[in-house]
N, C-alpha and C positions, 0 to 999 in steps of 0.2 A: 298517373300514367298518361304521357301524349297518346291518345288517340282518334285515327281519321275514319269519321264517319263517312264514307265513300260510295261515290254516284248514284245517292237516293234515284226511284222511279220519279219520282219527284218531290218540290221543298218548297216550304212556304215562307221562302226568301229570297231578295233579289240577287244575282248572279251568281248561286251557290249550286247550279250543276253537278261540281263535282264532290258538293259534301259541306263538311266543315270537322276541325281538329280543335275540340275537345282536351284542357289540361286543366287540373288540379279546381276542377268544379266550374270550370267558363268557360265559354268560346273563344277561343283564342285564336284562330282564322278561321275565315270565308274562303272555298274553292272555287273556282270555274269550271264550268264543265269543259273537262279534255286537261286539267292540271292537275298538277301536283303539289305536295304542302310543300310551303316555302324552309321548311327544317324538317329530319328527322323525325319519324312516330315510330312509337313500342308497338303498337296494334292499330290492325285496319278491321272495323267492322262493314263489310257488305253487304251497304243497303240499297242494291239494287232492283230489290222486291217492295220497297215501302216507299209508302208515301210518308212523308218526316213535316210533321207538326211543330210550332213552339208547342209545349206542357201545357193544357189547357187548366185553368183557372175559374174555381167556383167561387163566385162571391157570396152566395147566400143558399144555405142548408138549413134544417134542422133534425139531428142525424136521431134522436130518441126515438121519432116517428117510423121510424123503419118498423118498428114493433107495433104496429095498426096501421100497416098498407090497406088500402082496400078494405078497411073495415065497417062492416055491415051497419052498426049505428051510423055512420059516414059519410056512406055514397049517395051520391045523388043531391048534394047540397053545397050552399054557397058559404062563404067564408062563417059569417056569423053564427050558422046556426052548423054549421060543421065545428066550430070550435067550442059551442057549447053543448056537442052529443059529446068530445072526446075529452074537453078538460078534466070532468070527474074520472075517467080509464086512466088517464096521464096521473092523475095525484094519487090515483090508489097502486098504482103497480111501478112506476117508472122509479127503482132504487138503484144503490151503486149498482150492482153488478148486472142488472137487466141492463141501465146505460151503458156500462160498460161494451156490452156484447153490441149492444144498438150503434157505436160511436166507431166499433172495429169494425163489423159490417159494411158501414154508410163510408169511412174510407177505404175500404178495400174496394166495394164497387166504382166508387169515385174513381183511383189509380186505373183501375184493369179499363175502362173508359177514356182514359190518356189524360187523365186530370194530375199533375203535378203542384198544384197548389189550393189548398181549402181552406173555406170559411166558415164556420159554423155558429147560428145566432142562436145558442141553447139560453133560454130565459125562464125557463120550467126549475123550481127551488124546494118542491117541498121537505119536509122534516129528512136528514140523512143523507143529503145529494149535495151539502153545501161544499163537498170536491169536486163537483162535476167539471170544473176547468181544468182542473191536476190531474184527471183521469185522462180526458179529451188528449193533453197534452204528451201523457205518456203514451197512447194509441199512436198519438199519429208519429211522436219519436218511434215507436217499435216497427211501423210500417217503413219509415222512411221518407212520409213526404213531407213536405213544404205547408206551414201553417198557420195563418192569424187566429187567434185563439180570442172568439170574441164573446166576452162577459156580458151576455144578455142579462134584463133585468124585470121583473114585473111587480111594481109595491100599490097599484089601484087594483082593487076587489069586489066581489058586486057587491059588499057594506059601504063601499064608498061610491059607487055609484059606476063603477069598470065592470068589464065582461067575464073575469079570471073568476073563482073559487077562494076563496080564504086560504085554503089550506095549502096552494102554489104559488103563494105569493110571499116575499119578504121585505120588510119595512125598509125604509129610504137610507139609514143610517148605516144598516149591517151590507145594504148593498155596497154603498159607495166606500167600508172599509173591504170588502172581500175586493170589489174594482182596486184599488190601490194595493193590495198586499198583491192581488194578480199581477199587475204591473210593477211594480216591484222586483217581483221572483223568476218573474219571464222574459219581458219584453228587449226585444234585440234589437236596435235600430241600425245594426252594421248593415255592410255590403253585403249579398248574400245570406244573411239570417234566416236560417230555417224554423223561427218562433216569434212572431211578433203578435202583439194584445191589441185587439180593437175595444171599445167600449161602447155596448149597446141595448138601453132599454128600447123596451119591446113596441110598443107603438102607443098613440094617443088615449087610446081604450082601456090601455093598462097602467100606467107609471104617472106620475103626479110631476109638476111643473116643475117643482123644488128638485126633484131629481135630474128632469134635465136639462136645469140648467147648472147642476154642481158636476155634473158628469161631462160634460162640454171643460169647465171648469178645470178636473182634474186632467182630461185630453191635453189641454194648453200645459199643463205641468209637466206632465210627460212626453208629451209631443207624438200622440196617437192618433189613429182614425177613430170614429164614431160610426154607428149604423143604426139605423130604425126602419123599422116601416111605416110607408105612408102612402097616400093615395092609392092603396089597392086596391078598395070598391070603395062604389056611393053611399053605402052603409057607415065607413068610415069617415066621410066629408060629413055626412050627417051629423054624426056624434060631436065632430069638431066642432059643427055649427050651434048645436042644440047644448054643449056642457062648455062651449068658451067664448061664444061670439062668433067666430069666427072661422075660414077654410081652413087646411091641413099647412099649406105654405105659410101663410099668418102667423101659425102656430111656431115654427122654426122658426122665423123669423124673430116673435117677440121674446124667444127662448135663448137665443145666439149660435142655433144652430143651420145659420147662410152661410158657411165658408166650405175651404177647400178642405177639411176632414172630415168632411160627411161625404158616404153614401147611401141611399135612399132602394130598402127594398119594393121591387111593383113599380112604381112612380108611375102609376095609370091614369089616373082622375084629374089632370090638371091643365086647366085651363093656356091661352095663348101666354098671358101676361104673367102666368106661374110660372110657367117653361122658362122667359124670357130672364124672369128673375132668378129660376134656380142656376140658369147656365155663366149668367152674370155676377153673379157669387161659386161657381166651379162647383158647386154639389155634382158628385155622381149619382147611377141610379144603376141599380141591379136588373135586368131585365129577365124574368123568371113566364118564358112564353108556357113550358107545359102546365104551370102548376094555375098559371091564369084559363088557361082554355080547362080545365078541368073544373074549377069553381067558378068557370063561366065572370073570371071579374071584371074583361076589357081588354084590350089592347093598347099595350104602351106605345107612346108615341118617338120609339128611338129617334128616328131621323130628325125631325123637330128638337129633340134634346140634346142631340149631336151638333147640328148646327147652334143649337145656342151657347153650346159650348162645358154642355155638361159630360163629361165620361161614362160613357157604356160598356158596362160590363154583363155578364151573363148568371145565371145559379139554376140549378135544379129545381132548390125550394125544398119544401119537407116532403118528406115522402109519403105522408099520408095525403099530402093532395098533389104529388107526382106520380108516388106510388113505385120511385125508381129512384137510382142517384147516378144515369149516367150522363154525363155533361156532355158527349157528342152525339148522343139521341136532343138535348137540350139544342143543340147546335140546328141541326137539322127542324126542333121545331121554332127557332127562331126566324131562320129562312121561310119555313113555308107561312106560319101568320103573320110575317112581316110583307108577305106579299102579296095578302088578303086586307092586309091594311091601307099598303100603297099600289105598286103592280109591280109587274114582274122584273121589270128593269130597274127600281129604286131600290132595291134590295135582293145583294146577291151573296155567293157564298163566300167571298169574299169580306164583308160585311159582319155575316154572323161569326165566321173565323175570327176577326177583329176584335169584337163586342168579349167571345171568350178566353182572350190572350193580352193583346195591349190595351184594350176599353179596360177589362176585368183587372188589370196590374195596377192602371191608374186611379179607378176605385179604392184599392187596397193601399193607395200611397206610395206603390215602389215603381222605382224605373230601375231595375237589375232582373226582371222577367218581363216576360209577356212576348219576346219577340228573339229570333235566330242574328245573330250579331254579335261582332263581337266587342266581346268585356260584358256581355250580359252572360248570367247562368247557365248552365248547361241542362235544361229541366227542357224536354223532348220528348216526345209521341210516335211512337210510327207504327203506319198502319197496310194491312196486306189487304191485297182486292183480288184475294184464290176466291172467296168464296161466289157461288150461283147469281147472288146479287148484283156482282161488280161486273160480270161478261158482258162484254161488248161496250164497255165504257172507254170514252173517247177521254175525257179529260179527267186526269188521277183524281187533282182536288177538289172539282166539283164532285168527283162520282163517290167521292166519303160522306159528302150531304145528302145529295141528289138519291144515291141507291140506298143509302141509312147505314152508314158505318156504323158501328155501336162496341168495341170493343179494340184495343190496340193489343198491337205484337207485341211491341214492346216499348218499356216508359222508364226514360232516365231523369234522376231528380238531381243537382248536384253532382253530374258525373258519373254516378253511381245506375247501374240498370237495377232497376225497380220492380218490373214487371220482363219476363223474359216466356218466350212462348206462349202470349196470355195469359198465365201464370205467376200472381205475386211469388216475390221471393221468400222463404221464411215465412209461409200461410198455408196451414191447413184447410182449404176451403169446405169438404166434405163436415170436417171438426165445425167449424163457423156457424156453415147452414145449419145444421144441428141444433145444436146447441142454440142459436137466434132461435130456430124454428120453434124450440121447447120450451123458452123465455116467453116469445110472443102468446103461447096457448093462455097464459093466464088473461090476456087482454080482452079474450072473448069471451070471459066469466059472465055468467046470465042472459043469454044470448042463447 
């Protein structure tokens, strides 16, 4: 169905005034304000009340975690010793159907946020979870949105000398066949693809050399993105330093993961001449501000990484050190410690919009999102400023940062509205909370 999205309050593209005409999953024209589409439309939707977003775009999640927000072993600590009060919680409780509920959750919040497209780095395997990508995948098909389905991986244990637990971890071989059967059964590298497979062991603390550099490996066969984490905190530069020789960038580098299918979750810790060399090999980097101001890890150095030429993109992060999964509260707090970083004029909301839409699409490998144009998708946000916060705001699209938008009206993925009234479509939310809520209770056994 032609339809014209007509005279947003305002739009986060250039001379589209008066909208844009929406067919068969794309943008198919740009209006001006005070025009008309250039052909016939079935329907005009009246968005004279919203402000009209591209579909923002999380590059890095970990949606199991929804099941220990805030939890009491937890709070109050930094990366390392946060991951090892909750590893043992995560291997004894996180089974299909708790992920299951964990994975529905983390995209529903995601969507009703105005996130049209998700990335999810699950690297957590123990005994009965080894669907955990075929679940992910049918979640996020029942919801409706847009998904790289990224096969995280962890096979270093604390018997080998890693941070993980034995019992969430899986050897190198069974990894890289479930990576390939994934890729195989999923991966869509059309126009438009509402499924495509990233390939991503977990970071330097967990996964063995041989892994990745066969998993790089496999990417080249299938012609996929890659993701890890790296330079989070100086805990992890340490390890690098103490169990290889050498920094975190060394690391990629003597691995053969410098090129343009990698992006890098955090990418906090790195020095002038790391920057200079990741940007000059095109690595992206996930900028994940709440989940770093909450384990207190650093401040990534966007602008510096922009300029070098690396792609910025945005992510939540897991939710037990966001403790949330909504990507325009992420927006918002990219803005404000990006300007704690630099000052108030290097960084605006403009910027952080960017980082969550076309930085976060080029991460991900695709140029068919991230931005209002046409022949790109039709995956769209839009957001209403009724509420007490937005009174008296002078400019729409700052005032979605600036006052703290946190929720859209409504969220089209492909065409399709998604989210209508605040309200996914096809989602019992009261059933959801529920049910997550009764799941989670087991997480705080002995406590």
């Amino acid at each position: 169905m032609r339809t014209w999205i007509k005279n947003p309050l305002s739009i986060l593209a250039e001379n589209a005034g008066g909208g844009m005409v929406v067919d068969g999953g794309k943008i198919v024209e740009i209006i001006a304000a005070g025009s008309q589409p250039s052909q016939p439309v079935e329907s005009t939707y009246d968005a004279s009340q919203h402000v009209v977003l591209p579909g923002l775009i999380n590059t890095h999640h970990h949606f199991f975690q929804t099941l220990t927000r805030a939890h009491p072993a937890a709070i109050n600590k930094e990366l390392f010793p946060w991951l090892q009060a909750l590893y043992p919680i995560w291997a004894r409780h996180v089974k299909p159907d708790t992920f299951r509920l964990a994975t529905r959750l983390a995209l529903t919040e995601l969507m009703m946020s105005g996130c049209t497209t998700v990335s999810d780095h699950h690297y957590l395997y123990p005994d009965g979870l080894e669907n955990a990508m075929d679940i992910q995948i049918e979640e996020a098909a029942r919801l409706g949105i847009r998904m790289t389905a990224t096969r995280g991986s962890m096979s270093l244990s604390q018997k080998d000398g890693g941070l993980p637990p034995d019992s969430i971890v899986q050897d190198d071989d069974t990894i890289l066949a479930d990576c390939e059967r994934v890729l195989n059964t999923y991966h869509d590298k059309s126009e438009g693809s509402m499924l495509q497979v990233a390939l991503a062991p977990c970071a330097p603390f967990t996964v063995t050399k041989r892994l990745m550099t066969e998993t790089m490996e496999l990417a080249h066969r299938h012609d996929c993105t890659c993701h890890t984490h790296l330079g989070e905190t100086i805990d992890e530069n340490d390890y690098c330093i103490e169990h290889y020789g050498y920094r975190p960038v060394d690391y990629l580098e003597e691995l053969g993961w410098m090129n343009d299918r990698v992006w890098l979750a955090h990418g906090i810790h790195f020095n002038d001449d790391e920057v200079l060399r990741l940007g000059k090999a095109g690595v992206g980097v996930c900028h994940c501000p709440t989940s770093n101001m909450v384990l207190a890890s650093g401040n990534c150095r966007t602008k510096e990484l922009e300029a070098a030429g690396c792609s910025v993109g945005l992510g939540v992060d897991g939710s037990a050190s966001n403790d949330n999964s909504n990507l325009m509260e992420g927006v918002r707090h990219a803005l404000m410690v990006g300007r704690l970083t630099y000052d108030a004029a290097s960084v605006t909301h403009f910027d952080a919009f960017r980082w969550a839409t076309e930085g976060s699409a080029k991460c991900l490998g695709r140029d068919d999102i991230g931005k209002i144009a046409v022949g790109k998708q039709a995956d769209l946000s839009l957001y209403r400023l009724d509420d007490l916060r937005f009174s008296g705001a002078g400019d729409p699209l700052a005032a979605l940062v600036l006052c703290g938008a946190h929720e859209a009206d409504r969220v089209m993925v492909a065409g399709e509205w998604r989210v209508e009234d605040t309200m996914p479509v096809n989602m019992d939310l009261a059933r959801l909370r529920h049910e997550h809520g009764e799941a989670a209770k087991a997480f705080l056994e002995n406590l």
